[in-house]
N, C-alpha and C positions, 0 to 999 in steps of 0.2 A: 461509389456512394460513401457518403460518411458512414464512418463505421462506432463501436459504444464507445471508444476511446478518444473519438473525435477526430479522428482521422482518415483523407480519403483516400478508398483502398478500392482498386478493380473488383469487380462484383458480379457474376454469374446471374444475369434475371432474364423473365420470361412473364408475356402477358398469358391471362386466359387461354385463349385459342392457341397460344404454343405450346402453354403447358397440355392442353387436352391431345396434340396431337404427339406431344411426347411420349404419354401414356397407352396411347393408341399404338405407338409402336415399338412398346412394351415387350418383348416374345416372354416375362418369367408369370407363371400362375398366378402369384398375385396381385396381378394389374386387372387378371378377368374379371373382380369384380365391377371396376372401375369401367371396363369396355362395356359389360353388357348394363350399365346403369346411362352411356352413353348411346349404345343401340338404341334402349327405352327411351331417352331424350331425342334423339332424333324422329323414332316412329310416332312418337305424341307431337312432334312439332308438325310432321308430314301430314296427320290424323287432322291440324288444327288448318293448314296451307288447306285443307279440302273441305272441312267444316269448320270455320270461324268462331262459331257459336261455342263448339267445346273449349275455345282457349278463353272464354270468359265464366263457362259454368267452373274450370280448372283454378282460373284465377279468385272467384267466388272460394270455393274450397280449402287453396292456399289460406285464404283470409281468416274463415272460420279458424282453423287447424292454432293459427294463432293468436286465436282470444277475439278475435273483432267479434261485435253483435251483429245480426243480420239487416236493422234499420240502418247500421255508418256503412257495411257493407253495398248494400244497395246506391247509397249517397253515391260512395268510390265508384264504382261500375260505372254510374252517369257520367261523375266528372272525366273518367276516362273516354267516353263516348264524347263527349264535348269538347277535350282536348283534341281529340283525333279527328272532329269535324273541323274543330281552328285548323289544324298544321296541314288539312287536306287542303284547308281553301289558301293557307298559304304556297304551298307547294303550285298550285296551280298557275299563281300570281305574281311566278318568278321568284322566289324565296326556295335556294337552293343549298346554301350552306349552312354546318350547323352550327356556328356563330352567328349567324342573322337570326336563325329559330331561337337561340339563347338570349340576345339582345331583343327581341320581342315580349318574349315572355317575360324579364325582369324589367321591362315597360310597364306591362299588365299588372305585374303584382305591386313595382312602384306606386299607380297609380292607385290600386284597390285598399294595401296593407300600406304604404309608406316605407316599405322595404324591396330589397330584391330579393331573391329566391336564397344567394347565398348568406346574404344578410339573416333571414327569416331562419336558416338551418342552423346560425349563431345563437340565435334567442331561444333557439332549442335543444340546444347541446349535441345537433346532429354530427354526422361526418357524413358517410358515406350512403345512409341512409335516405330512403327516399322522402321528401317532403311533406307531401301530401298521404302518408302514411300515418303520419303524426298527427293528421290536422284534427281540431274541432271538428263537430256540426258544422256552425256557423263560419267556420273558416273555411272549410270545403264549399257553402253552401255561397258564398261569397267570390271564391275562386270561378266556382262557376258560373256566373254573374258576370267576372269580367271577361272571360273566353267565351259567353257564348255571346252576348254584349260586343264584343272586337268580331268576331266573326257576321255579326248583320251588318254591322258600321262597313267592314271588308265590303259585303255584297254589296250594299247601299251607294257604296262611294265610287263602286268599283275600283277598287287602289291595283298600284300595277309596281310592280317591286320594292324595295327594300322601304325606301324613305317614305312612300306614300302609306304603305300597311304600318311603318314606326307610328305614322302619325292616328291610323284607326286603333292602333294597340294603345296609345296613349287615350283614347277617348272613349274606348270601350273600357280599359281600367276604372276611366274615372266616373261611370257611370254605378261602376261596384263602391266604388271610392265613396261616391257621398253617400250614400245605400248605407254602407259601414258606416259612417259617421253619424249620421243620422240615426242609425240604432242604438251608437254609444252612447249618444247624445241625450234619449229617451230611456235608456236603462240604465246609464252612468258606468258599464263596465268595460272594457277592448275585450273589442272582439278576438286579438292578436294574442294569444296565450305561449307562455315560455314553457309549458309543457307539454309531454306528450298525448297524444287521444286515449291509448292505453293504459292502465296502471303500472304504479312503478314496479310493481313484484311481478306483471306480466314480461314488463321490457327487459327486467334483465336476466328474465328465462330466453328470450329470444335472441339476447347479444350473448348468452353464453352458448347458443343453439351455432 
């Protein structure tokens, strides 16, 4: 890897899951805290593999914890429920890799915002940050509009892999699409905001979190 000198020099790395299981097999004291914070992670995941419903009251919480109000909360919750009914009905429909799940989706928001997802995380100074984290109201409330919109067009058409569900993502976008425009249009503002949902003195308690 380039190093600050600008020079490439072999480099010792490790993703998440290697790093966790580094730690795990840790034998000095001070890794215990680290293990039994991983114990806890695991048996809340097991907890949620057996009750579903606590990985979204969990996820609810997380939200609150940082700064969200509980009406954008609620929004979030849906649009997660409606993303997860789109990618079930893709998965079923021969949509198996997760480059076709990604090429869809930036069909959908193409068509809805005029951008793709990585586009969209540009006009917001994102990185690695989740998207739809950031969104408006009206940009979550839009989002959802064209996922749930592709997903009846999906049913409707019956589409049956890749190139047939592109062509329902592109038409259920653009159902959100003119919906967007047409708001613009009567209220003179975009919908498409270059900043965050949260305030700025929240977010960079959170990117220093």
């Amino acid at each position: 890897m380039k190093a600050k000198d600008g020079k490439m020099r072999d480099t010792e790395i490790a993703d998440t899951e290697t790093l966790l299981r580094i730690i795990q097999s840790i034998p000095s004291p001070k890794a215990e805290p680290f293990k039994r914070w991983l114990a806890k992670v695991g048996y809340e995941r097991l907890e949620e593999i057996e009750n579903p419903e606590l990985a979204t009251q969990r996820s609810k919480e997380i939200y609150k914890q940082k700064g969200y109000p509980d009406d954008w909360i609620e929004k979030r919750m849906r649009s997660i429920s409606i993303r997860d009914e789109l990618t079930d009905e893709w998965q079923k429909r021969g949509i198996k890799e997760q480059i076709e799940y990604a090429i869809l989706t930036a069909e959908i928001s193409r068509a809805t915002f005029g951008l793709t997802p990585s586009e969209y995380k540009k006009i917001k100074k994102l990185k690695r940050e989740n998207l739809r984290d950031h969104m408006t109201d009206l940009e979550l409330i839009f989002s959802m509009l064209g996922e749930a919109s592709t997903t009846e067009i999906t049913r409707k058409t019956d589409a049956k892999e890749f190139i047939e569900n592109k062509k329902a993502a592109k038409k259920g976008g653009k159902i959100a699409g003119d919906a967007r425009q047409a708001l613009e249009k009567e209220t003179g503002k975009n919908v498409v905001s270059n900043e965050n949902y949260l305030p700025e003195k929240k977010n960079k308690k959170l990117k220093r979190k």
